[in-house]
C-alpha positions as semicolon CSV with decimal commas, in nm:
position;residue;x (nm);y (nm);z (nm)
1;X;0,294;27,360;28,437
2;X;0,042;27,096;28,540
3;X;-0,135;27,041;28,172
4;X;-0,174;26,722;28,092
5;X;-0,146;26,512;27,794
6;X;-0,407;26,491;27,580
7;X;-0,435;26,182;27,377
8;X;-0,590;26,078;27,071
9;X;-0,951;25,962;26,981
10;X;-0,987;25,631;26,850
11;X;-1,145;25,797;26,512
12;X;-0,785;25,958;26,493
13;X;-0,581;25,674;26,599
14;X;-0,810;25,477;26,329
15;X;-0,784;25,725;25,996
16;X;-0,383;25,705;26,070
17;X;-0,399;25,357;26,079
18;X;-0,578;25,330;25,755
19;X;-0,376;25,607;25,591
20;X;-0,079;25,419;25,671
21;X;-0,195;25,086;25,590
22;X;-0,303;25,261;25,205
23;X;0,047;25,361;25,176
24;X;0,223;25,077;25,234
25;X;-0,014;24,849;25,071
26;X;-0,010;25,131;24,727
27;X;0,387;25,104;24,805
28;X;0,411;24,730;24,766
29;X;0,186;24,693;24,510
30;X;0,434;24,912;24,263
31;X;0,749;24,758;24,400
32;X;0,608;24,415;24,390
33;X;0,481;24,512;23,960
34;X;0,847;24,702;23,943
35;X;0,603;24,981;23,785
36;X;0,643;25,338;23,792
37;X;0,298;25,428;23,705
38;X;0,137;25,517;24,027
39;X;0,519;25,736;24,150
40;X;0,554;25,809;24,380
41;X;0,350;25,453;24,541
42;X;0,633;25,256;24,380
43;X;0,985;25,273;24,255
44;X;1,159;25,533;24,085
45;X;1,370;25,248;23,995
46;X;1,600;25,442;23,726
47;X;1,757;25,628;24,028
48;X;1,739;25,369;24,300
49;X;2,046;25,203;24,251
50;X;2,417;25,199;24,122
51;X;2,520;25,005;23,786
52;X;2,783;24,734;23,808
53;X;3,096;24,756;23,724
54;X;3,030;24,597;23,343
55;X;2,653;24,712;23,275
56;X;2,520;24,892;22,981
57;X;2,414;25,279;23,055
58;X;2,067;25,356;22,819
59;X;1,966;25,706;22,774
60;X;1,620;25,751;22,568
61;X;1,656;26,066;22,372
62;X;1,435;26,237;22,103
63;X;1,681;26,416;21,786
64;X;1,495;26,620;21,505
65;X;1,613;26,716;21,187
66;X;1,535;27,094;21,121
67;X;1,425;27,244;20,793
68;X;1,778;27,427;20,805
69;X;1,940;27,084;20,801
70;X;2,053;27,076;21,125
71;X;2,006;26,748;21,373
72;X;1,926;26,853;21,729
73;X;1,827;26,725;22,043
74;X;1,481;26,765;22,137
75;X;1,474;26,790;22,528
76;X;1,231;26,551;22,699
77;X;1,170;26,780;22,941
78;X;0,729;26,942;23,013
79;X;0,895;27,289;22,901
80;X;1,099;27,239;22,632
81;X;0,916;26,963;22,390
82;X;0,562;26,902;22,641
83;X;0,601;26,572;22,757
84;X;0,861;26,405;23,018
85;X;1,171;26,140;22,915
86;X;0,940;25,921;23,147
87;X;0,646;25,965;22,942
88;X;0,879;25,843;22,637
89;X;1,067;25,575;22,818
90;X;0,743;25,389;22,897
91;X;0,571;25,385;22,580
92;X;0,900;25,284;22,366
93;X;0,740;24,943;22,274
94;X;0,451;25,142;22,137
95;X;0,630;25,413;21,960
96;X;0,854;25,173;21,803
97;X;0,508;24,999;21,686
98;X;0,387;25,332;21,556
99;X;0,662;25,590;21,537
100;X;0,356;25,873;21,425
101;X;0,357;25,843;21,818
102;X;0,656;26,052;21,825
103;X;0,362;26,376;21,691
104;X;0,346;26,459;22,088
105;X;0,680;26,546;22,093
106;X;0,772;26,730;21,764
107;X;0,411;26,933;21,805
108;X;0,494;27,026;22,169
109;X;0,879;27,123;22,053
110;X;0,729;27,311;21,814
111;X;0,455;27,514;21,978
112;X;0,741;27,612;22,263
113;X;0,995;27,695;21,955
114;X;0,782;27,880;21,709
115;X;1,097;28,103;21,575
116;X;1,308;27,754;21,483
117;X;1,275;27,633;21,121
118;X;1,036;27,380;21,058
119;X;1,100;27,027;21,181
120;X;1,109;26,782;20,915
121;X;1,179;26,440;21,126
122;X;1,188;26,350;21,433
123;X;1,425;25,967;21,564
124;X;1,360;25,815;21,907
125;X;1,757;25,704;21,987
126;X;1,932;25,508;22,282
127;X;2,299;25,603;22,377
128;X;2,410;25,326;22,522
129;X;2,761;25,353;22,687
130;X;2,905;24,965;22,851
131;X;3,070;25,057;23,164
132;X;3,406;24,851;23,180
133;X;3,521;24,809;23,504
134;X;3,366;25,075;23,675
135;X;3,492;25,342;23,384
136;X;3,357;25,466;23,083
137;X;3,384;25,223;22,760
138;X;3,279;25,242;22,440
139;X;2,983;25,414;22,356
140;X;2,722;25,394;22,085
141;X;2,388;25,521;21,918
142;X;2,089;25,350;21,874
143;X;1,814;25,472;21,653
144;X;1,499;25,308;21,779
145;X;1,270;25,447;21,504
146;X;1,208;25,723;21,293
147;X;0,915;25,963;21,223
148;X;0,864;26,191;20,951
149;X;0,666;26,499;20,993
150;X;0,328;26,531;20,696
151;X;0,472;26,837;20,445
């Protein structure tokens, strides 16, 4: 009993200040763009809030078409095809501009899936389903571009 408090230097009380003052100011800056880019200094804006009750629901999605002839969906996911749905999501305008963008994602899938048949093509799609009232409505797919794969 008896030991007293012992407070903080002003070279403390300053760096928390400042590292405080970053944050908020990196924080602001993202909201204020709306950008993602410098996550998590800004908002994660595709989880941040609830749709209405008559929005549209877009999910970006990457399908390839197998030598085998089957159509599959190529997970945007660092494990499964070596780049994020993020990654994608944010560079649509540019891969819709040059669809040989969609390489990164057919050359990942296929270094992590070496014993799947070839892939032949690879689409950059949109399901969109329009929320009606709060429930499910009709639903449809959107094929944003299309990439074939050099023989």
């Amino acid at each position: 009993m008896g030991q007293g408090v012992r407070g903080i230097s002003r070279m403390s009380y300053g760096w928390r200040i400042a590292a405080t003052v970053l944050g908020i100011g990196l924080l602001l800056s993202g909201s204020l763009r709306m950008s993602d880019d410098l996550w998590p200094f800004g908002p994660l804006s595709q989880y941040a809030f609830s749709p209405a009750k008559d929005e549209t629901i877009v999910i970006t999605r990457v399908e390839g078409l197998l030598a085998d002839g089957r159509r599959i969906d190529l997970p945007l996911r660092v494990e499964s095809a070596g780049i994020s749905r993020a990654e994608i999501e944010a560079r649509i305008p540019q891969i819709t501009a040059d669809p040989a963008l969609l390489r990164a994602v057919a050359e990942g899938w296929t270094s992590r899936h070496p014993a799947e048949p070839a892939l032949l093509k690879v689409w950059l799609v949109q399901d969109e389903t329009r929320l009606v009232n709060g429930r499910v409505g009709p639903a449809r797919l959107v094929v944003l571009t299309t990439w074939e794969l050099p023989s």
